[in-house]
C-alpha positions as CSV (number, residue, x, y, z in Angstrom):
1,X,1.5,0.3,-2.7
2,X,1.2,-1.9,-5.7
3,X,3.1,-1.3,-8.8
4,X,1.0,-3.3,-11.5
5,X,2.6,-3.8,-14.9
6,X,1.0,-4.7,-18.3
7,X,3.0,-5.4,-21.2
8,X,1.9,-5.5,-24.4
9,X,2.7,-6.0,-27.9
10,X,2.2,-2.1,-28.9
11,X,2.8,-0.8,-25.0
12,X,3.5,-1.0,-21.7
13,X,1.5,0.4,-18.8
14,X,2.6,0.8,-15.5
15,X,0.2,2.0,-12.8
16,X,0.5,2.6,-9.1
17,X,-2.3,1.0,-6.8
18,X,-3.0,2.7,-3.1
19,X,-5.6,-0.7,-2.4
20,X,-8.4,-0.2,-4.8
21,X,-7.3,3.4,-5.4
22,X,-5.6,4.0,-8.4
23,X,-2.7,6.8,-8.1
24,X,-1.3,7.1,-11.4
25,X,-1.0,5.3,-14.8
26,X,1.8,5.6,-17.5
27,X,2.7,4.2,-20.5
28,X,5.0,3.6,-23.0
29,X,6.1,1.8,-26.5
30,X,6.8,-1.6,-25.6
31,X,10.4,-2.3,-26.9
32,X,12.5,-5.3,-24.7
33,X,15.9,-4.0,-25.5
34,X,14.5,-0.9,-23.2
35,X,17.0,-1.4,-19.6
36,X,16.0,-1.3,-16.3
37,X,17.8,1.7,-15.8
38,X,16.0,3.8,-18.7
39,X,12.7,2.4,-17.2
40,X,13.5,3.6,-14.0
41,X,14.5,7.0,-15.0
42,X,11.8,7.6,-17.0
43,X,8.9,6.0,-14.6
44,X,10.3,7.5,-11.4
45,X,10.1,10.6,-13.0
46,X,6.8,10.8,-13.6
47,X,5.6,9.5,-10.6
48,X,6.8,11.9,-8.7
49,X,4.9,14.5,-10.7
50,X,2.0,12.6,-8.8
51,X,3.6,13.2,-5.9
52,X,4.5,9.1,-5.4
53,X,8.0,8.7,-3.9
54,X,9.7,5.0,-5.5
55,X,9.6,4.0,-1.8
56,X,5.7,4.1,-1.3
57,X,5.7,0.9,-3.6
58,X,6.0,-2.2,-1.4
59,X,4.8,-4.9,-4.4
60,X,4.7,-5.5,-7.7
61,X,2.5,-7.1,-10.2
62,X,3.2,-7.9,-14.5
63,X,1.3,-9.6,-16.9
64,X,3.6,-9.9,-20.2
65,X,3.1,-11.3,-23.5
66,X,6.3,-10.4,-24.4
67,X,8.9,-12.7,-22.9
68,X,11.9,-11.3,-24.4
69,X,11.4,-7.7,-21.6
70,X,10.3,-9.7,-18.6
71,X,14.4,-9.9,-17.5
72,X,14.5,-5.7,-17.3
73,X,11.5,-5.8,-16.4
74,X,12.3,-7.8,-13.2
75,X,15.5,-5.7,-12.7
76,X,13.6,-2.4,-12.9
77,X,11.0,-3.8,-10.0
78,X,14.0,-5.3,-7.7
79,X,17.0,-2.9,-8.4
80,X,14.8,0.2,-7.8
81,X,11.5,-0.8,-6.1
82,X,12.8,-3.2,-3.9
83,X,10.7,-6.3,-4.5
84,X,10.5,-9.7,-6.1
85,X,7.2,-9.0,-9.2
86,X,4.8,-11.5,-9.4
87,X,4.4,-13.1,-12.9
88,X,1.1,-14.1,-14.5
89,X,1.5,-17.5,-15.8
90,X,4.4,-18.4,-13.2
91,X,3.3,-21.4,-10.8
92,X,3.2,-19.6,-7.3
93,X,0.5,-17.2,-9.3
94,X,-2.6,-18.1,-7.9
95,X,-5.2,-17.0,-10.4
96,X,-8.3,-18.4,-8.8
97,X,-9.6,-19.4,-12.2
98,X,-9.0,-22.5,-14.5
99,X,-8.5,-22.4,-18.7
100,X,-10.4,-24.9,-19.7
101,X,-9.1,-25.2,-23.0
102,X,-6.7,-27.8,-25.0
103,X,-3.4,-25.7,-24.5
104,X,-3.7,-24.1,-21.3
105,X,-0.2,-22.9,-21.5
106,X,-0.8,-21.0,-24.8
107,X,-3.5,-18.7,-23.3
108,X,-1.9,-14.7,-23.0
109,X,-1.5,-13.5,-19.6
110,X,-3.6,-10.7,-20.5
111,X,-6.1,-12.9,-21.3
112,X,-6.2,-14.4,-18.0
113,X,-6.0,-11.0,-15.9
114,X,-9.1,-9.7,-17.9
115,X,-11.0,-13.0,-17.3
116,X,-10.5,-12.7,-13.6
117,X,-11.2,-8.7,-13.6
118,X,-14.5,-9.4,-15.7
119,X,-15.7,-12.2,-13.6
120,X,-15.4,-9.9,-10.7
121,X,-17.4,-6.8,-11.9
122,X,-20.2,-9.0,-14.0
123,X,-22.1,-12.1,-13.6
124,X,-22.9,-14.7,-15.3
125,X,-21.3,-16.3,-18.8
126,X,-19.4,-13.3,-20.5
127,X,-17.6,-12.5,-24.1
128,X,-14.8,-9.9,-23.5
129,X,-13.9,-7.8,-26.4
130,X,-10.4,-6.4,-26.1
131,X,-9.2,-3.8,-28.9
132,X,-5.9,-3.7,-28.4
133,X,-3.4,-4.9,-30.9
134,X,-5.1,-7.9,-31.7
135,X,-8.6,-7.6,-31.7
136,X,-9.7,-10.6,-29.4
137,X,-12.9,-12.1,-28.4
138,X,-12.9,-14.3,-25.0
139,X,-15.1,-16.4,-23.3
140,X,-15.7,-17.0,-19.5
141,X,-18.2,-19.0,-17.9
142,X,-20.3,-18.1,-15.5
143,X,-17.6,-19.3,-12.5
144,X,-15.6,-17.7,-13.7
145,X,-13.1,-19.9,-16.0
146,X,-11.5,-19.4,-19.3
147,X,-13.1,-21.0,-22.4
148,X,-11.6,-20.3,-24.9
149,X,-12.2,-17.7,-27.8
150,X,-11.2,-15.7,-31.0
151,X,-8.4,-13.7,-32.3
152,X,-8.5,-11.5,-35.3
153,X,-5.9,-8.8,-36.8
154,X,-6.6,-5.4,-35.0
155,X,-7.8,-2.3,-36.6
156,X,-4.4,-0.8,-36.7
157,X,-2.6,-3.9,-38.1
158,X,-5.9,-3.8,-40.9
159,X,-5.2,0.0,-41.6
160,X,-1.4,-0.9,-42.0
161,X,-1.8,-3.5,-44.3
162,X,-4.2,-1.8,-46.8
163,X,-1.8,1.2,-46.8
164,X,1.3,-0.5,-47.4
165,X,-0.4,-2.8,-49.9
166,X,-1.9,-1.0,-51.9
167,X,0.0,2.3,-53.9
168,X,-2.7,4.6,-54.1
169,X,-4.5,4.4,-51.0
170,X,-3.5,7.1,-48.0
171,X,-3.1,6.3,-44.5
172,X,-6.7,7.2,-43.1
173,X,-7.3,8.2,-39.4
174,X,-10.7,5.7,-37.5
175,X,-13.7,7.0,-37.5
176,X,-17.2,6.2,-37.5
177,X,-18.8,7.6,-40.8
178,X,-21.9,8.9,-41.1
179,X,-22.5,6.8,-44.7
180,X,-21.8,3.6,-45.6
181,X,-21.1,4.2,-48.9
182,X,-17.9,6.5,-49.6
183,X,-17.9,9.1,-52.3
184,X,-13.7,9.4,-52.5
185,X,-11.2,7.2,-51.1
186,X,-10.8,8.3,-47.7
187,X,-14.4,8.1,-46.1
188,X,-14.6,4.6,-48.7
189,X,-11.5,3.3,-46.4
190,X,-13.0,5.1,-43.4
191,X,-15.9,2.8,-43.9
192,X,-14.9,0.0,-44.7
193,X,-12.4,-0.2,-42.0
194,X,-14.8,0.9,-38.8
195,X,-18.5,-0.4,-40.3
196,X,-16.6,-3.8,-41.4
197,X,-15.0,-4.2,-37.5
198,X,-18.8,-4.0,-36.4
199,X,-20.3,-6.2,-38.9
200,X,-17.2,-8.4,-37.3
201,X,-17.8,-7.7,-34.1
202,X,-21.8,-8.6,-34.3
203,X,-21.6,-11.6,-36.6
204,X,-18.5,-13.3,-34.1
205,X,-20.8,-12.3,-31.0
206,X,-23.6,-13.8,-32.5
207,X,-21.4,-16.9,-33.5
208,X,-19.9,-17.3,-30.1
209,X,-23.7,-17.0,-28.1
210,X,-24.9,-19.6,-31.0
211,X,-22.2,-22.3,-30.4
212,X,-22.0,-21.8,-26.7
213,X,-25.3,-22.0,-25.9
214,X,-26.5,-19.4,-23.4
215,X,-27.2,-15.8,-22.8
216,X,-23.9,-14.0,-22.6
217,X,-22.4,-10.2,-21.4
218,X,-20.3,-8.7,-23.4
219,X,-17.9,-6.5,-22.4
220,X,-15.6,-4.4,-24.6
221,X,-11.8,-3.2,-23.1
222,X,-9.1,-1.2,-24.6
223,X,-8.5,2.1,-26.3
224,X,-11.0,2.1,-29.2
225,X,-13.8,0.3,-27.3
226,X,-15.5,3.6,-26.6
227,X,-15.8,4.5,-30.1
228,X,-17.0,0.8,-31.2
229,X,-19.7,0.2,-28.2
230,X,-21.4,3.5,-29.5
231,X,-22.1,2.2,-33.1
232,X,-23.5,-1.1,-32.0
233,X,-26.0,-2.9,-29.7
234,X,-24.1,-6.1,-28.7
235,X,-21.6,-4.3,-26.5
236,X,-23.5,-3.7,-23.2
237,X,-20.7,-2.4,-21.1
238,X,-17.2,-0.9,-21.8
239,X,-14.2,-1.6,-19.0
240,X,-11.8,1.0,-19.6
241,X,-8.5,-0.3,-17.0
242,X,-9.9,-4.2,-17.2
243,X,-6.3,-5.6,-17.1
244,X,-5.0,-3.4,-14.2
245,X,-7.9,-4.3,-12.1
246,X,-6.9,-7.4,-12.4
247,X,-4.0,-7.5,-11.8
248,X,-5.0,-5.7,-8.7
249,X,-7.3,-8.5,-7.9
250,X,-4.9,-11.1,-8.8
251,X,-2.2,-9.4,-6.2
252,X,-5.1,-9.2,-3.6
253,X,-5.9,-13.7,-4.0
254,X,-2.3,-14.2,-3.4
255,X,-1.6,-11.8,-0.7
256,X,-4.3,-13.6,1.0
């Protein structure tokens, strides 16, 4: 079986693969001082509540923008899993797909491992929409490579910034509100946090289409997308596990 790793700037998500079957996904805080050793203890753990031995995993798979965790993360895959993980980004990674951008290197491995996932579920040219700690807008042509695209402060980093900026305003929960206009400070920062992300989210979309010059899919990832794709029209499909899968079908192009 495939252990496939993503880690990210707010977590980490590790999630056993069985082929195309998908036997368990965890997560945690993403912090690189975290060992080998507590990773191990922790993950192992849970799997076997799944009823997944350590031994069942035979390969391993991570996509990391955060460089400073890849050493324990190796550790944890060789010391306890047995195996040698596959890198995103590292030469003998065979993506299948090309940036086609002015600093190829500078592109996030998540990035790439959601280009290669959404090229495989959806055709032609595509915007991917990924909520996650940066809110991010990508392109990807229709074969499939990496053009290029947009990134803007996430919703959390938004809501953190107006609290600890401003004295008198609350930390407020995200939530769609029924009005625009807010009679008292909450539903005011309510709105203006969730119906400003959409008038971002359909202006950039409309940008993107405009300056690229065809008819494009958009797809929406991460946690909040759910909530997002409900309150407007230009998200026509929501991927829920986009990254996994593709690091799934990443594993799949070089095992071949």
């Amino acid at each position: 079986m495939l252990l496939a790793v993503d880690s990210g700037n707010t977590n980490t998500v590790f999630a056993v693969y069985d082929g195309d079957d998908c036997r368990g996904v965890w997560r945690c805080g993403t912090n690189p001082r975290r060992t080998a050793d507590e990773y191990a203890v922790w993950l192992i753990d849970l799997m076997a509540l799944e009823g997944l031995d350590r031994e069942v995993v035979t390969d391993a798979i991570v996509s990391s923008v955060v460089p400073e965790g890849n050493f324990n993360l190796t550790t944890l895959c060789k010391r306890y899993f047995k195996c040698d993980p596959m890198f995103i980004g590292e030469d003998d990674c065979d993506l299948g797909i090309e940036a086609l951008i002015d600093r190829p290197d500078q592109v996030g491995a998540d990035r790439l491992v959601n280009t290669v996932a959404v090229h495989g579920r959806y055709e032609g040219a595509l915007i991917v929409v990924d909520f996650g700690t940066a809110t991010t807008f990508d392109v990807v042509d229709e074969d499939g490579n990496y053009r290029g695209g947009v990134i803007c402060p996430g919703i959390n980093l938004s809501l953190d910034a107006l609290y600890m900026a401003a004295a008198q305003l609350p930390r407020v929960d995200i939530r769609a509100t029924t009005s625009i206009i807010g009679k008292a400070t909450v539903p005011a920062m309510q709105s203006g946090i969730f119906w400003g992300y959409i008038g971002m989210i359909e202006g950039l979309v409309e940008r993107i289409r405009g300056e690229f010059g065809a008819k494009m899919t958009v797809v929406a990832t991460g946690g909040l997308a759910p909530l997002f794709a409900e309150a407007t029209n230009v998200i026509d499909h929501v991927y829920p596990d986009m990254t996994l899968r593709g690091l799934v079908e990443v594993h799949k192009r070089n095992r071949r």
